[in-house]
N, C-alpha and C positions, 0 to 999 in steps of 0.2 A: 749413812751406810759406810761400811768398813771391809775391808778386805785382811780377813784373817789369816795367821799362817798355817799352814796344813801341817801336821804332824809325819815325819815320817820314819815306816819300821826303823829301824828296828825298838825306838822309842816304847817305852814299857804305858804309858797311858792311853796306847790304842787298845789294849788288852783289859782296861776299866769300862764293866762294861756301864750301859745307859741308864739313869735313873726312871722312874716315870716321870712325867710333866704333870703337875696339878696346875699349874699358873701360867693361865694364859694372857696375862697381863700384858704392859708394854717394854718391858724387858724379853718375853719373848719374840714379840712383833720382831723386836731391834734385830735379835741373834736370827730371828728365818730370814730377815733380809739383808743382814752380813755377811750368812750360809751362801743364800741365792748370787751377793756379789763376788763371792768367792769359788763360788764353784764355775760361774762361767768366766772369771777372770785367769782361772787354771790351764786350759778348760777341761771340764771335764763333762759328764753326765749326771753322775750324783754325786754326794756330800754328807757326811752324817756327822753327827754332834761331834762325837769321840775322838774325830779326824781333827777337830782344831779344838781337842784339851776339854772340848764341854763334856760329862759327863751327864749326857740326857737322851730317852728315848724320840730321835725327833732325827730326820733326813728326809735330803730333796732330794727330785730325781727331776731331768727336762731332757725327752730321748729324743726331740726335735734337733737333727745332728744337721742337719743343712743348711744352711745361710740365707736360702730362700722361707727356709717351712719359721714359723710363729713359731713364739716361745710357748711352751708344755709344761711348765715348771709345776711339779705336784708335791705338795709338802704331805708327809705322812708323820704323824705324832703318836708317839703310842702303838705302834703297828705289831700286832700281832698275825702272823701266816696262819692260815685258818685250814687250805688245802695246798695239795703240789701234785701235778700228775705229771705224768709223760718225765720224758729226759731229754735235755741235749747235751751239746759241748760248745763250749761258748767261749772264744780268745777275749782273756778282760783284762782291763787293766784299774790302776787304782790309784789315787792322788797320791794317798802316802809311800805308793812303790814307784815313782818315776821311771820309766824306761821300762817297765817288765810290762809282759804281756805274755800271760801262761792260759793253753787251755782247762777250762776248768768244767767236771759237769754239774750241772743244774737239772732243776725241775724245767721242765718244758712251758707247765702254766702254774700259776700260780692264785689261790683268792686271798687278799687281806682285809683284815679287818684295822681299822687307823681313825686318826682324830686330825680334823683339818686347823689349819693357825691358830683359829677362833676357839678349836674345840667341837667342834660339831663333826661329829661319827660319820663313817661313810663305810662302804663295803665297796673293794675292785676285784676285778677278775681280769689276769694280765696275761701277756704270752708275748715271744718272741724277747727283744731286747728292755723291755719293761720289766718282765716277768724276774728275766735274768738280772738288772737292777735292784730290782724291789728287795731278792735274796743277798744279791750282792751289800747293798746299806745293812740291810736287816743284820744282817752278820757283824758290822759293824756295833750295832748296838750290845749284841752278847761275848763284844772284846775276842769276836771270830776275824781275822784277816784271811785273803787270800791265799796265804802260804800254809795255811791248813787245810785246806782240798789236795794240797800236791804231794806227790809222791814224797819219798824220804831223800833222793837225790836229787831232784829239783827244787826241794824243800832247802836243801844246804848251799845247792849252788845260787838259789835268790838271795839266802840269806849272806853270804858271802858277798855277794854281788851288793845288797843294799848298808851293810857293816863298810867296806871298804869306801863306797859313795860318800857315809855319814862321817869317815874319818879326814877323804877328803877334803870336806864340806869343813870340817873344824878345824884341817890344819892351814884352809883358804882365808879363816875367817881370824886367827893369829896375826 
């Protein structure tokens, strides 16, 4: 296992979106548990392909946020949202945005329909911070980020805010 580097905005290959997965072979086994060592090496809660340069429909999610609770780790392949009812608002944050955390609304619950490691299909029905995950990856995969739910002035002032990061980040690494 490998800990990947995460991509971040303002990076133009978060915006490709995911292919399907036909091959569930042992190249993919490798990249779900590269993903998995990399998302809680971050840490974060989920991970999708796009985020470390894969172009593939395929993201984890593990909303076991306590140090006490099991790991939850649930790989979704191929996920397609099937329904979304209700609405919240939900302060979230993102690997490839470091430091931001903007409220954003959501579907309240959520049903998908997805392919597990293996390939083998499954149906959930999620709600609360799952649900709000599940949309959050999912968006990942159709090259949707974060900073497309926000408004047009919080829209400029993240992107401002992660351009300036990504400059100093290059003129650190000179």
């Amino acid at each position: 296992m490998a800990i990947r580097t995460i991509l971040h905005y303002p990076d133009k290959r978060l915006r490709i979106p995911g292919a399907v997965v036909t091959d569930f072979g042992p190249e993919l086994q490798a990249l779900v548990d590269d993903m998995a060592e990399t998302m809680y090496a971050a840490p974060g809660v989920g991970l999708a392909a796009p985020q470390i340069g894969i172009s593939k429909r395929l993201f984890l999610i593990d909303v076991a946020t306590g140090e006490d609770q099991p790991s939850d780790l649930r790989i979704f392949v191929n996920p397609v949202i099937l329904e979304r009812a209700g609405e919240v608002a939900w302060e979230e944050g993102c690997l490839s945005f470091p430091g931001v955390h903007e409220e954003i609304d959501r579907a309240e619950r959520v049903k998908v329909h997805a392919q597990d490691r293996h390939g083998v299909s499954f149906e959930l029905e999620a709600e609360g911070l799952l649900a709000v995950a599940i949309q959050h990856e999912h968006d990942h995969l159709e090259g949707k980020l974060m900073v497309d739910h926000l408004g047009m002035l919080k829209k400029r002032m993240v992107h401002r805010q992660m351009v300036k990061r990504a400059n100093e980040a290059h003129d650190g690494a000179e």
